[in-house]
N, C-alpha and C positions, 0 to 999 in steps of 0.2 A: 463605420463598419471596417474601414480599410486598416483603420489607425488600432481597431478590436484584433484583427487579425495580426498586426505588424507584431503586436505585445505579443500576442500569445506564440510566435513564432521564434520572438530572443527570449523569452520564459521557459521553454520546452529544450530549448539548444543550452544555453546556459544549466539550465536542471540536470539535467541528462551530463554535460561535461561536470558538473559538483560531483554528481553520483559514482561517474566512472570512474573519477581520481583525475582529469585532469587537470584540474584546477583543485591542487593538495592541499588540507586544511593550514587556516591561520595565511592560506597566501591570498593577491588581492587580486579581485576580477581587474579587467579593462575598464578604463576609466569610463563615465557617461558620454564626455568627447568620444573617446575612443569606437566605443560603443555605435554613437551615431556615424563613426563615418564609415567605421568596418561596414555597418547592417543596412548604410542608406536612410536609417530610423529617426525622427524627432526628437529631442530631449523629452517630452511629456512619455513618447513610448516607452523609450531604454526607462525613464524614471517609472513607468507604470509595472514594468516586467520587473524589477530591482524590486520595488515594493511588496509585490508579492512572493518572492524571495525570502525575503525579510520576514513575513508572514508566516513563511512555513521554515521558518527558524534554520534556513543554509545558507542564511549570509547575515554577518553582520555592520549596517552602514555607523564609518564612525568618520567627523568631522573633520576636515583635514587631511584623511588618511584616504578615505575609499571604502570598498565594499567590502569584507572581510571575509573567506570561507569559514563557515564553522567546523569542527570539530561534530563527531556523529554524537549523541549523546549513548552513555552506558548502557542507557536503561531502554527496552524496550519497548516500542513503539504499537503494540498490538491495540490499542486501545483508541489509537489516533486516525481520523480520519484519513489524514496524509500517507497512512501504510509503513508497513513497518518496514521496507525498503528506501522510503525515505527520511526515516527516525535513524536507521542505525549504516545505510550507506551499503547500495553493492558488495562493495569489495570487501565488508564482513559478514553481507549474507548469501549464504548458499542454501538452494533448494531442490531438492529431489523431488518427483512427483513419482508419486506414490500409486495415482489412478489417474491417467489424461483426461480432460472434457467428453465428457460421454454424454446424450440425451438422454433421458429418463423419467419416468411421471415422478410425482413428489413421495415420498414414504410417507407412511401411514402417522396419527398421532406425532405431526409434525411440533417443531417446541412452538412455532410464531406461527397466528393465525393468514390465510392467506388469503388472496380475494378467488373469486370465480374465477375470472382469466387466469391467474396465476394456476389454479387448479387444470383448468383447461389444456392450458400453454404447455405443461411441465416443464420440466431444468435441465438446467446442465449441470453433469456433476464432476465434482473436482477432487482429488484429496491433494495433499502435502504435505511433507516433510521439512522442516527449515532447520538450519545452524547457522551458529553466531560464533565464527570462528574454529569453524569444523566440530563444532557439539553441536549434536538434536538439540533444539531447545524447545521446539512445539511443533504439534502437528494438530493441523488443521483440516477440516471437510469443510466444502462451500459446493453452494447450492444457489442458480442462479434463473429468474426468471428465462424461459427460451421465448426471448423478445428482442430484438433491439443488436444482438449479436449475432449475427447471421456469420457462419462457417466460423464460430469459434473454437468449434473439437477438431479443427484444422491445423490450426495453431501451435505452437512450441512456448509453453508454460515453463521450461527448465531455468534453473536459475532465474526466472524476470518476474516482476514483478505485475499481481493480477491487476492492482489498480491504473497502473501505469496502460497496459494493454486497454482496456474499456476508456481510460482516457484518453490515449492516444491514437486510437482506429476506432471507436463507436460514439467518442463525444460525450459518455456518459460519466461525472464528476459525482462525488461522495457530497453530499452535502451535511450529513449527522447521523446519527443512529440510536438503537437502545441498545441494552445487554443485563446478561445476568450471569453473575460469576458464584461460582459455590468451592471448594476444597473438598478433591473425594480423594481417595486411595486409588491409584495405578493397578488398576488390571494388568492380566501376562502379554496383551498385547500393547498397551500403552509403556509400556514399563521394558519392553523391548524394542521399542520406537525408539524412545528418549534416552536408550540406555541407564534406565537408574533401577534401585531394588523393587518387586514388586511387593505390593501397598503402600508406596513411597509416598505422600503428599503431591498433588499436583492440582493448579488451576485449572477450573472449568468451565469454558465459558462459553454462553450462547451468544450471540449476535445479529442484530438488524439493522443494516445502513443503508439510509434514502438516497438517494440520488435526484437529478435533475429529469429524469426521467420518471414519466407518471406510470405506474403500475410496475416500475422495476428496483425491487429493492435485494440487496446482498446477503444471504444469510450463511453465518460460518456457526459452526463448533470447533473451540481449539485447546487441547488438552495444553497447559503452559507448564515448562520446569522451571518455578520460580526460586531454586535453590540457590544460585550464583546469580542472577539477571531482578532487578525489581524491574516494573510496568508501570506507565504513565501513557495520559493520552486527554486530548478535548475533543469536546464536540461543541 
């Protein structure tokens, strides 16, 4: 358990320094010596935190060399469990919040069915606005089981990332999801979000992603402007 903790503690410090920029893409982290003497850590730890690094595609281990920063990929990350603040990197996403966490019962003819407790519980609700280099490029609404995050409309959601927050203060980890993506026309209010013409094409898309947590799962709607940006993502 101690050696569970060591990892997840240069995992989360390392993540966080990729993110921020200090560690600039294509340069190389600290070596695993390095590693273990800086953190006091074992080579299996430093090696277990690297790994999953590796995993979520910001670093790449190459022989002889060390561990490499990636590069953010072009393309957006909305569709990936990792969030899309770790697909495209901080320091080219900026977000505005649109509506703070607020409690609320669930809307009516919700898109995803939901259980009794969830019904019970009601959400939290969220809106967003994001850009990829100071362009809107989607906005999103999320809606979040009120379980499990105690004083989260306390919180400063500006610029940070939602997944990051639930994983790093509630412990709660994405483990997969479903979704449903259709192409409508831009409404006057979507269409002045994202700054493009209205009935312009845009992505739409619903979502449900599980977590480690039983009865709390994430549900968004997020209008996408996929005009300049494609999307990619796993589950």
């Amino acid at each position: 358990m101690e050696q569970m903790h060591q990892y997840r503690k240069l995992y989360e410090l390392l993540r966080e320094h990729i993110l921020s920029g200090v560690y600039a893409e294509g340069s190389l982290l600290p070596s695993e010596n390095e590693l273990c003497a800086t953190y006091g850590m074992t080579r299996p730890t430093v090696r277990h935190a690297l790994d999953t690094l590796v995993k979520e595609g910001m670093i790449l281990k190459q022989q002889g060399k060390g561990s490499i920063v990636r590069k953010p990929p072009q393309n957006i990350g909305i569709l990936s469990i990792e969030g899309t603040a770790s697909a495209i990197g901080v320091r080219y996403l900026k977000t505005d919040i649109l509506q703070k966490p607020v409690a609320k019962m669930w809307p009516e003819n919700f898109a995803f069915e939901l259980s009794e407790a969830e019904r019970d519980l009601g959400c939290i609700y969220l809106e967003r606005l994001r850009f990829v280099e100071d362009v809107p490029v989607f906005y999103d609404i999320n809606h979040l089981p009120n379980i499990y995050i105690p004083r989260i409309t306390a919180r400063s959601f500006e610029n940070k990332s939602l997944f990051e927050i639930l994983r790093q203060e509630y412990q709660i980890e994405i483990l997969g999801g479903e979704q449903k993506l259709k192409a409508i026309k831009a409404d006057s209010k979507i269409s002045g979000l994202l700054k493009i013409q209205e009935e312009q094409p845009v992505l739409y898309i619903e979502r449900k992603l599980t977590t480690n947590k039983a009865g709390f799962s994430i549900y968004s709607t997020i209008y996408f402007n996929s005009e300049k940006h494609s999307i990619f993502g796993s589950f």
